[in-house]
VOPAGU-2260 file (C-alpha; in pm, 1 decimal, decimal comma):
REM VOPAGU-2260
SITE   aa  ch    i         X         Y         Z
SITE  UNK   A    0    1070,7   -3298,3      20,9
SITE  UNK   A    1    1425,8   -3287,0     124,9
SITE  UNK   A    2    1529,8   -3078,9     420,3
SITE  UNK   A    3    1841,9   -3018,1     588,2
SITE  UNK   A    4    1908,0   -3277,8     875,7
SITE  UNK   A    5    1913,0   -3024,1    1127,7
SITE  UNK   A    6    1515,0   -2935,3    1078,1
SITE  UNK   A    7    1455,6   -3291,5    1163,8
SITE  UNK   A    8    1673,0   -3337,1    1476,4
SITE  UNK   A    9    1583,4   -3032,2    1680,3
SITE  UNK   A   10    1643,3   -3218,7    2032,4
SITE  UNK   A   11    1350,0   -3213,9    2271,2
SITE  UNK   A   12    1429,6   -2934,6    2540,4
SITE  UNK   A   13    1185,7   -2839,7    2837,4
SITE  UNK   A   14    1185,2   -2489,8    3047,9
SITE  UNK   A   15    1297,7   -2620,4    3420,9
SITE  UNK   A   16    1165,3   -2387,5    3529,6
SITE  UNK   A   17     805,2   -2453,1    3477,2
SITE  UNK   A   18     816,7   -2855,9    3569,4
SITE  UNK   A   19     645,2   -2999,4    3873,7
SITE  UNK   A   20     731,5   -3294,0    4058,6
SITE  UNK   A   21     718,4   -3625,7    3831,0
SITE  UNK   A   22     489,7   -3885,7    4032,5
SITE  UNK   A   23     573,9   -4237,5    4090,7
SITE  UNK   A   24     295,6   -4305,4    3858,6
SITE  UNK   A   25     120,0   -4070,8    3566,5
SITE  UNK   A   26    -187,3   -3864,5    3704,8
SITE  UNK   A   27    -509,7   -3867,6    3553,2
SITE  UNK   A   28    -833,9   -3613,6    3501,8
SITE  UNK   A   29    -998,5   -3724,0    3833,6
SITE  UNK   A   30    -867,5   -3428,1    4031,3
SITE  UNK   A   31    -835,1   -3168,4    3746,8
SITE  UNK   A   32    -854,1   -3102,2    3345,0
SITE  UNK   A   33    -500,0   -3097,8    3157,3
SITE  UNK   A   34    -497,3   -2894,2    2846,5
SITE  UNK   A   35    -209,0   -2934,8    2573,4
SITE  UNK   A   36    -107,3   -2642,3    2329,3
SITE  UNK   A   37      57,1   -2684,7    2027,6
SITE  UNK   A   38     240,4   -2446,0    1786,7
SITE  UNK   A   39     322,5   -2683,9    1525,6
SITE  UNK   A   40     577,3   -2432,1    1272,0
SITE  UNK   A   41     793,1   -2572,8     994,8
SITE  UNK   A   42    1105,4   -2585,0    1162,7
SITE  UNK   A   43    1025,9   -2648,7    1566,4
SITE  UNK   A   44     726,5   -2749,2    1738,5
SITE  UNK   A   45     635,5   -2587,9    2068,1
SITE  UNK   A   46     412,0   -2774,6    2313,8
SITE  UNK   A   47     284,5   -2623,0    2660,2
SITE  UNK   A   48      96,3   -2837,7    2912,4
SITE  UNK   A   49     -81,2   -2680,5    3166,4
SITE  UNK   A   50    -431,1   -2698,6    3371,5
SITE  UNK   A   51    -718,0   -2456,0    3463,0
SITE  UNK   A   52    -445,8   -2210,2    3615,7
SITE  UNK   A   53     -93,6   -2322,0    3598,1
SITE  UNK   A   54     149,3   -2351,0    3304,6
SITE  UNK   A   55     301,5   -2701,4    3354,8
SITE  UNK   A   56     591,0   -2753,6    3168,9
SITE  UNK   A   57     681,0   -2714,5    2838,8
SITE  UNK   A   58     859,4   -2853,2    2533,0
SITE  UNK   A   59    1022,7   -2889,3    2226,8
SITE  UNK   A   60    1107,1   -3090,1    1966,8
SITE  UNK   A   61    1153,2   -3065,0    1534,7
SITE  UNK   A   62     891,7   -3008,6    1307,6
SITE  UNK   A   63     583,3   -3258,2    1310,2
SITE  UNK   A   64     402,5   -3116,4    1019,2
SITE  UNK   A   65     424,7   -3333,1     691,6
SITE  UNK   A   66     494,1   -3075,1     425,2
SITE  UNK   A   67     812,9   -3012,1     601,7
SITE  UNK   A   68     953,1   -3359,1     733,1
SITE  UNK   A   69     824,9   -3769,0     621,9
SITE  UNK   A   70     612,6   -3931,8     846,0
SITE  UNK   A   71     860,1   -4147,0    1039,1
SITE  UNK   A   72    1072,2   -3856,1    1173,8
SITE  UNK   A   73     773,2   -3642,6    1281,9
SITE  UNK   A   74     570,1   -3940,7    1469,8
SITE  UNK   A   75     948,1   -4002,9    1629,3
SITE  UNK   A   76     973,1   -3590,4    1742,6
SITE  UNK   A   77     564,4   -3650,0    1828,3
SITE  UNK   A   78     672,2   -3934,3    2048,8
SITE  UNK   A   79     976,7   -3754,4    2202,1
SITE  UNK   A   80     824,9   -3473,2    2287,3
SITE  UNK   A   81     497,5   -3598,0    2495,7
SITE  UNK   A   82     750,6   -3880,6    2655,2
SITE  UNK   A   83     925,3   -3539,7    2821,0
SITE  UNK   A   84     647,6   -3389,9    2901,1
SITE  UNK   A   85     468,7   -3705,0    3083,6
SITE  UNK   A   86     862,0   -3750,5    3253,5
SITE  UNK   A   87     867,0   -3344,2    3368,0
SITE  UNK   A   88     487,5   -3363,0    3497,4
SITE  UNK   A   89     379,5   -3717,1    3596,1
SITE  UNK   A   90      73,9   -3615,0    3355,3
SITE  UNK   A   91     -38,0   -3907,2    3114,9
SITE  UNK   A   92    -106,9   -3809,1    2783,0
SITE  UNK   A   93    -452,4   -4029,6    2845,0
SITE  UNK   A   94    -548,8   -3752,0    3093,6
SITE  UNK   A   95    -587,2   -3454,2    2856,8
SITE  UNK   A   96    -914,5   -3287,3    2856,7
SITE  UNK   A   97    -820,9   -3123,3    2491,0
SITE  UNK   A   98    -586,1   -3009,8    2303,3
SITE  UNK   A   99    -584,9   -2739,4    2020,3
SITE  UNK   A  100    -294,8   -2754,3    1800,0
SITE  UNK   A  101    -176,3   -2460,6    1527,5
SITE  UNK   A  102     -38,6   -2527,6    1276,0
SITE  UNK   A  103      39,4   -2386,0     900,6
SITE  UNK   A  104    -122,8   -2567,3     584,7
SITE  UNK   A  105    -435,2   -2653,5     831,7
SITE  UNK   A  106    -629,3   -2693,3     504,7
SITE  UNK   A  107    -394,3   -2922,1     327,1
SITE  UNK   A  108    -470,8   -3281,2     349,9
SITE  UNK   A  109    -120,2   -3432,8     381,8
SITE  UNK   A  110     -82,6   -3204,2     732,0
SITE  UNK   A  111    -425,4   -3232,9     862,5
SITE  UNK   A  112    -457,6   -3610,3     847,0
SITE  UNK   A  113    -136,7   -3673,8     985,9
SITE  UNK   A  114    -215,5   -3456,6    1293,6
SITE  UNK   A  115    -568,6   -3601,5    1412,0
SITE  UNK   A  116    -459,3   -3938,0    1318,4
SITE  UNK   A  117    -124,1   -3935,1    1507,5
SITE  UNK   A  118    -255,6   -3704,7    1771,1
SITE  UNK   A  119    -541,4   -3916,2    1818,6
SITE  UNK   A  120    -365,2   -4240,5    1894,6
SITE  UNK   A  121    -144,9   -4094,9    2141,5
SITE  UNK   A  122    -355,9   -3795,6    2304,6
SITE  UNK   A  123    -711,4   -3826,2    2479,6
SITE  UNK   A  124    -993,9   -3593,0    2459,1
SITE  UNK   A  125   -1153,1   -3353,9    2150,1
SITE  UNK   A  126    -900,7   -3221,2    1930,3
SITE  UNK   A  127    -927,0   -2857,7    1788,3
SITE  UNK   A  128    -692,1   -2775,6    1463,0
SITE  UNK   A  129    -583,7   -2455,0    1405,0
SITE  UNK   A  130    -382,4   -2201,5    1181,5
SITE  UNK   A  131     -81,7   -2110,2    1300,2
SITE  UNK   A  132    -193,8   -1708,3    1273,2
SITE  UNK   A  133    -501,3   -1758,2    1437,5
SITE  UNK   A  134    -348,0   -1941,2    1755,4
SITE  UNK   A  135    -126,1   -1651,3    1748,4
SITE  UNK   A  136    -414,2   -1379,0    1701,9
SITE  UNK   A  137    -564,0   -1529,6    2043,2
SITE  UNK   A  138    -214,1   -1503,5    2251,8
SITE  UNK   A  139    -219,4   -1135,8    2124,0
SITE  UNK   A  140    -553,7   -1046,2    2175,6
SITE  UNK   A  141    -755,8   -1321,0    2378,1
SITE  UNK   A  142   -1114,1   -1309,5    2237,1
SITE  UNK   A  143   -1086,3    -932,0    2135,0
SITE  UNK   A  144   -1046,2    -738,6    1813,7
SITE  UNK   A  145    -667,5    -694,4    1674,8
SITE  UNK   A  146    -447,1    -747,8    1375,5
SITE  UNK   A  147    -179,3   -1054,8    1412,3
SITE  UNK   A  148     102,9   -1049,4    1170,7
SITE  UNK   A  149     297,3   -1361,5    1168,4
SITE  UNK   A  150     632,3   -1399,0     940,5
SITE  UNK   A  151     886,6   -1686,9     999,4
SITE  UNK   A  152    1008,6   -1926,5     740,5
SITE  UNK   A  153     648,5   -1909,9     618,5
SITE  UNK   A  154     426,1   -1580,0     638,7
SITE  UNK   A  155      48,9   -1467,8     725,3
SITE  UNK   A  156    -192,7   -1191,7     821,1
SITE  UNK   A  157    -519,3   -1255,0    1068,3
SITE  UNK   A  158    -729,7   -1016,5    1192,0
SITE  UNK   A  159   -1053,3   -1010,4    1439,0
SITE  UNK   A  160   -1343,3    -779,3    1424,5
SITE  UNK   A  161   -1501,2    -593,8    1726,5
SITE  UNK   A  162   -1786,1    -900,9    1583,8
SITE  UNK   A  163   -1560,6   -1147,4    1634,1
SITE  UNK   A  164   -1509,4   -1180,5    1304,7
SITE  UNK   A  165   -1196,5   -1335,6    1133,7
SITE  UNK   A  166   -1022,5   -1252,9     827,0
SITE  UNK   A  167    -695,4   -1347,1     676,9
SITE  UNK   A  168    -482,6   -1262,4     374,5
SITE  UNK   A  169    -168,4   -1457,5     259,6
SITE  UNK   A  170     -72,3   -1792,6     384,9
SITE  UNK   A  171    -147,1   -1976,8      23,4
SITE  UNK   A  172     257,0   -2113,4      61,8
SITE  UNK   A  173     570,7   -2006,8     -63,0
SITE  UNK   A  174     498,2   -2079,1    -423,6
SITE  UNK   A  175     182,8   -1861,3    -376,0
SITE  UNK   A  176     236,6   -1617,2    -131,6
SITE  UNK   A  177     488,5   -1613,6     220,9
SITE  UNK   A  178     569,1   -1204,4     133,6
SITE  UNK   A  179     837,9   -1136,0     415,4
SITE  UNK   A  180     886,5   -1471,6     538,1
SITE  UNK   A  181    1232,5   -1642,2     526,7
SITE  UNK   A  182    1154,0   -1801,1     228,3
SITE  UNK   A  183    1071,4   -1544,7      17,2
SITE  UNK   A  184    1380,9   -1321,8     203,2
SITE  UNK   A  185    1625,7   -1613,7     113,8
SITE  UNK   A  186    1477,7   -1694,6    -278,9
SITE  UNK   A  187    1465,4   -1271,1    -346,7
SITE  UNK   A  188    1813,1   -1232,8    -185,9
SITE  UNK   A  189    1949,7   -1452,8    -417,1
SITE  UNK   A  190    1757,9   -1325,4    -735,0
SITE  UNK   A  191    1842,8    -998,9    -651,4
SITE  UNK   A  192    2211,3   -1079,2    -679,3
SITE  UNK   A  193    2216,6   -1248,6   -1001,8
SITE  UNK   A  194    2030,8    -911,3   -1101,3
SITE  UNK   A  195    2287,1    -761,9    -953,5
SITE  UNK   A  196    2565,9    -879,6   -1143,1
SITE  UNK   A  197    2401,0    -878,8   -1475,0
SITE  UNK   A  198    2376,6    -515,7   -1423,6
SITE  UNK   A  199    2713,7    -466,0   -1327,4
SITE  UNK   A  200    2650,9    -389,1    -945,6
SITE  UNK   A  201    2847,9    -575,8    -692,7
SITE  UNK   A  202    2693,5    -732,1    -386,6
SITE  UNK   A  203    2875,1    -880,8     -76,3
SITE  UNK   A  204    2574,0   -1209,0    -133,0
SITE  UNK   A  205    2766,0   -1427,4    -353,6
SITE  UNK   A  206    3047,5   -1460,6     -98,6
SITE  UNK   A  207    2836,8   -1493,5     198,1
SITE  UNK   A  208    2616,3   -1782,5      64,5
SITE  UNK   A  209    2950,3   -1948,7    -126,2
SITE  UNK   A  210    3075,2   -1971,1     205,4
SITE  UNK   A  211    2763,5   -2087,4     323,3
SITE  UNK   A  212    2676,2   -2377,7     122,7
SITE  UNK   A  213    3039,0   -2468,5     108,1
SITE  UNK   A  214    3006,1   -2385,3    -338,3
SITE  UNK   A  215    3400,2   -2231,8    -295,9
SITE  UNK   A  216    3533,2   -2579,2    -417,9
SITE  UNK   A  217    3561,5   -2793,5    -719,1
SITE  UNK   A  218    3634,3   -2802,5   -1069,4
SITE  UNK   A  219    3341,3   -2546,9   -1135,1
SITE  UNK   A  220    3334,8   -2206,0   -1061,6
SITE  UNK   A  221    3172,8   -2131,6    -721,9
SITE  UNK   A  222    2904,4   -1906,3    -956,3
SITE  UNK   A  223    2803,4   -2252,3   -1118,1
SITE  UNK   A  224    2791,1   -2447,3    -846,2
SITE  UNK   A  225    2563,8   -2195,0    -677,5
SITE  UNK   A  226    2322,2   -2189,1   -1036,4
SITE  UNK   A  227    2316,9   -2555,1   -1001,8
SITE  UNK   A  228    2242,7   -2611,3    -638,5
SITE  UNK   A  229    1940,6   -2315,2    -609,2
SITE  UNK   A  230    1788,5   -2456,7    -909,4
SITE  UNK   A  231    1783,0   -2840,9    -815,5
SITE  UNK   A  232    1445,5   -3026,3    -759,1
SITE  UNK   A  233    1368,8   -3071,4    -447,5
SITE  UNK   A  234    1489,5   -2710,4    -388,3
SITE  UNK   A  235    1716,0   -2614,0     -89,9
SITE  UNK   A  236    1608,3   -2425,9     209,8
SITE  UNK   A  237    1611,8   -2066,3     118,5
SITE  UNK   A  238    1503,8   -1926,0     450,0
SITE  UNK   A  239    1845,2   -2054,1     593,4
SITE  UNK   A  240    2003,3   -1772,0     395,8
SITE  UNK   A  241    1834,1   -1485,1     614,5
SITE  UNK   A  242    2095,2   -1451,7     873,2
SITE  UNK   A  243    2369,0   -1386,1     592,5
SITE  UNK   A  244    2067,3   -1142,1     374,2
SITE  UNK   A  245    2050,1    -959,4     745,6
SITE  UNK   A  246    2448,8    -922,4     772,7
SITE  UNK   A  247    2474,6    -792,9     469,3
SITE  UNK   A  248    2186,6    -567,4     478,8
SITE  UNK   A  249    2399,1    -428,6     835,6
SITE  UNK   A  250    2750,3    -399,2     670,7
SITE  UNK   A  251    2594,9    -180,7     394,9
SITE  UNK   A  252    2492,6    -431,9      78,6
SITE  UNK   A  253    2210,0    -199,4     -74,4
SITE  UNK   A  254    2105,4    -499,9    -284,8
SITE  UNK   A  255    2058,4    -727,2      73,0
SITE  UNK   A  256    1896,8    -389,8     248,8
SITE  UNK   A  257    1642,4    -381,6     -59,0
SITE  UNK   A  258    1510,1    -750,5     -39,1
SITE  UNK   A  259    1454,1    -672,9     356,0
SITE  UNK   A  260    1275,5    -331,4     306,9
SITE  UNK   A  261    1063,3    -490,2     -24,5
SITE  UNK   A  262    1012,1    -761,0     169,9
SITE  UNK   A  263     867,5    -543,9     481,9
SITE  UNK   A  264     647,1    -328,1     207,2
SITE  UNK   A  265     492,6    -641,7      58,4
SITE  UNK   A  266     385,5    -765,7     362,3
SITE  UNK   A  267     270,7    -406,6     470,4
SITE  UNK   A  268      -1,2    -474,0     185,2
SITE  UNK   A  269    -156,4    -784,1     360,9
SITE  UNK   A  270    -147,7    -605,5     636,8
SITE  UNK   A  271    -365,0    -285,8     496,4
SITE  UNK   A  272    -577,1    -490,4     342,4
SITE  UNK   A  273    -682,5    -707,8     687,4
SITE  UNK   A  274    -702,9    -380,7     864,2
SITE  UNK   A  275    -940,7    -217,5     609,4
SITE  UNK   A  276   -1144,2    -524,5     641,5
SITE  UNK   A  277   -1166,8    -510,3    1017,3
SITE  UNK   A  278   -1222,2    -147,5    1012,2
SITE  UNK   A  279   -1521,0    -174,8     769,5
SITE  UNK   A  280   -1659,8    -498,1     969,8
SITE  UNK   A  281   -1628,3    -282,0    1335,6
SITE  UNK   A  282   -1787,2      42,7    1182,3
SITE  UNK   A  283   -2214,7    -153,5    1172,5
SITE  UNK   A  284   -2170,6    -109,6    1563,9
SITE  UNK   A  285   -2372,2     123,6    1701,7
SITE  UNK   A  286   -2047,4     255,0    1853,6
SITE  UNK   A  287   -1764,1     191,9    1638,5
SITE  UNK   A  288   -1415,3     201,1    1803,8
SITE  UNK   A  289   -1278,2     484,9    1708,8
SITE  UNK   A  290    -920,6     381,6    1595,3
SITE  UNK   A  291    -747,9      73,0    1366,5
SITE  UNK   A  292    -695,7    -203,9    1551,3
SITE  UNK   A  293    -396,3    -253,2    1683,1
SITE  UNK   A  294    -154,1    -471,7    1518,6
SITE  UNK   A  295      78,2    -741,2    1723,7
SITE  UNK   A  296     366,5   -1020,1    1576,2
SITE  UNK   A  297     515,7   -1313,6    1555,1
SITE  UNK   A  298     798,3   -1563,3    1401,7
SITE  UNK   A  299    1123,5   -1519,7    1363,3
SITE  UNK   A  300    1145,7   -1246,7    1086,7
SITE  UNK   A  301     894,9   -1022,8    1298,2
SITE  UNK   A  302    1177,5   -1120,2    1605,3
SITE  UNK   A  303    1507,7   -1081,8    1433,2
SITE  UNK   A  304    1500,3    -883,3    1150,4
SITE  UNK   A  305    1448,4    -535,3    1233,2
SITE  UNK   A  306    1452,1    -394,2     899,5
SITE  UNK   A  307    1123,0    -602,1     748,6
SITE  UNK   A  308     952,7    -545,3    1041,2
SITE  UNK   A  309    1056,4    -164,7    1033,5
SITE  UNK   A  310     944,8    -138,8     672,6
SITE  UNK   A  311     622,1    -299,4     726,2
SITE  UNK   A  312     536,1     -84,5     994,8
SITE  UNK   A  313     638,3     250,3     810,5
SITE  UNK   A  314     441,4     149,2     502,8
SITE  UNK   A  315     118,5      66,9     747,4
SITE  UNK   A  316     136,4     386,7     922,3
SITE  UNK   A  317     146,5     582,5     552,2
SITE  UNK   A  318    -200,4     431,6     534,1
SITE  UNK   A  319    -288,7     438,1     930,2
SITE  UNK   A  320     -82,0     668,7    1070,7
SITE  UNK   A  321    -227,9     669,1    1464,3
SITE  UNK   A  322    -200,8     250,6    1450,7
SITE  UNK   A  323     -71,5      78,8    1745,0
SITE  UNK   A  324     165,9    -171,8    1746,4
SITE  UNK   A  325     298,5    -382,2    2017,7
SITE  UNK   A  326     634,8    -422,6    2115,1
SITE  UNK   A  327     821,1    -763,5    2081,1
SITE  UNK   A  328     661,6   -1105,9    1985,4
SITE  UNK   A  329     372,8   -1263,0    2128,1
SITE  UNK   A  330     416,1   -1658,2    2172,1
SITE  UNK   A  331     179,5   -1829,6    1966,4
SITE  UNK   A  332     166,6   -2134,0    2214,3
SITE  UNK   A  333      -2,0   -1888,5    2512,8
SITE  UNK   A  334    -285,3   -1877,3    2254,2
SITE  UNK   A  335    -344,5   -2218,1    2152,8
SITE  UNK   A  336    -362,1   -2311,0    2505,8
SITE  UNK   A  337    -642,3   -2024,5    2582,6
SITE  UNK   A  338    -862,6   -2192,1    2262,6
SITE  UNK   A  339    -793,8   -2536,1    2441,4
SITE  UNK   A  340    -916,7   -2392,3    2790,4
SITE  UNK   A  341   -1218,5   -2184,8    2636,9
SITE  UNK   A  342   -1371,3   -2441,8    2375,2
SITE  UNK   A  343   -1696,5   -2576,7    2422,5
SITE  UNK   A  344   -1844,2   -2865,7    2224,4
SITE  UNK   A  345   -2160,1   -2666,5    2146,4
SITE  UNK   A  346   -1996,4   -2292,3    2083,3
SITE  UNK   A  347   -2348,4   -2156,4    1968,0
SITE  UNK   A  348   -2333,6   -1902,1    1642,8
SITE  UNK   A  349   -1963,6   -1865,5    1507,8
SITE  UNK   A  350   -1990,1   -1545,9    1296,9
SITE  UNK   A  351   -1931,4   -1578,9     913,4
SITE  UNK   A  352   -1564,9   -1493,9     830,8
SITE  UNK   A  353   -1522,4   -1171,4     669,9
SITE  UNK   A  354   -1432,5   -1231,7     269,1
SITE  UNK   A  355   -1227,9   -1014,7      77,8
């Protein structure tokens, strides 16, 4: 799949503020266990090395998972981004106790093998692979009961049980599902305003992604070249068009403001749906808690676009109107690193997931 360049040249960067000394030479696990978190998303990949107490450093490089970049590029971002990490920390890579890395598409083949083969060669100690929502469910709600909604250029819903129980809804990809993710914002934007026109409505859309892709010159109108470019195969990146769906949406386009709030609603579904199943999954306690879980978020849509994450919560609340929700973004990474502290080799009974 083709990509812009930028997705596959996000430069390494670290948080200075969280480095220790670098030692002349690397240390290793004979004083105390390393742990390495991953959030591997489709455009950046976070990684946060710490041990039994302290955060260690941090960094971050492009996207390592395989449905989003070719092999070469994401063992090179792989490579770049545990080089800075070893460099900020003195901490060899050889002395991790385990890592758990998240990740979208952890059922799909083409990501999974890529990450425990490449992770494997370069990384020591048991490796636990994650979704992406559930890595985030944990940095919400360590261990306890809670609804995670996650929406960034992909989108899914996770939610615990008072049991421990997990159960998700959406996730199948952006052919399948993604509902208020910045896929499905960019590809409905754009539908929307060829609806738009064959209706006779106007929309401020066309201009802002003409002058986006660059479509204002040529021979052909700027209309075909935009018909021609959104339909090529491999498609373009339709999530980069959220920042101009959200500008419009703020100037007044009512056709940009109604992909945003649809997009919000449909989400809001997956949401009801993982709450209903939590609810029904907490109330064979013999105490039952007494409210919905509450509901936390994460990815960029939840982060920067007010008006999905607005409508989702307004179409949850017609539902469950005494919900809680909690302010902000949690950072997935925090919760992939408390799965990479907490596993054990021998966990004892998991309980079942909770089905539809």
């Amino acid at each position: 799949m083709h990509y812009p360049r930028f997705l596959q040249s996000i430069p390494v960067q670290i948080n200075s503020s969280q480095r220790s000394q670098p030692l002349s030479q690397p240390r290793t696990l004979g004083r105390m266990p390393f742990f390495l978190a991953i959030d591997a998303g489709g455009t950046k990949t976070e990684f946060l090395l710490a041990d039994d107490t302290r955060e260690l450093a941090r960094a971050r490089c492009g996207t390592i998972k395989r449905m989003r970049t070719d092999a070469r590029t994401a063992a090179a971002n792989l490579d770049q981004a545990l080089a800075t990490l070893t460099r900020a920390t003195g901490v060899s890579m050889q002395a991790i106790a385990r890592t758990c890395i998240g990740t979208a598409g952890e059922s799909v083949p083409l990501v999974t093998d890529f990450l425990r083969a490449e992770l494997g060669a370069r990384i020591a100690g048991p490796l636990l692979l994650l979704g992406d929502c559930e890595i985030a469910l944990d940095a919400a709600f360590p261990g306890r009961p809670g609804v995670l909604v996650l929406a960034g250029t992909g989108s899914n819903v996770a939610g615990r049980s008072a049991h421990g129980q997990l159960t998700f809804a959406g996730g199948w990809g952006p052919a399948l599902a993604d509902q208020g993710s910045g896929h499905r914002i960019g590809l409905a934007a754009l539908r929307a305003a060829f609806l738009a026109r064959d209706e006779g409505r106007s929309t401020t859309l066309f201009e802002a992604v003409f002058d986006f892709w660059k479509l204002n010159s040529g021979p052909a109108s700027p209309l075909d070249h935009l018909v021609a470019f959104a339909n090529t195969i491999p498609a373009p990146d339709f999530s980069l068009l959220v920042p101009l769906v959200h500008g419009c949406a703020r100037q007044g386009d009512g056709t940009a403001a109604q992909v945003l709030r649809q997009e919000g609603e449909d989400l809001a579904h997956l949401v009801r749906l993982v709450v209903r199943r939590v609810q029904a999954a907490s109330a064979t306690l013999p105490e039952p808690p007494p409210d919905p879980p509450p509901i936390a978020f994460a990815g960029s849509i939840m982060e920067n676009v007010a008006p999905v994450r607005e409508a989702l919560i307004a179409s949850v609340r017609s539902e469950f109107p005494d919900i809680q929700t909690m302010p902000g973004v949690v950072d997935p990474v925090l919760g992939a690193l408390y799965r990479a502290r907490n596993f054990t080799a021998d966990p004892g009974p998991h309980p079942a997931p909770l089905l539809p």
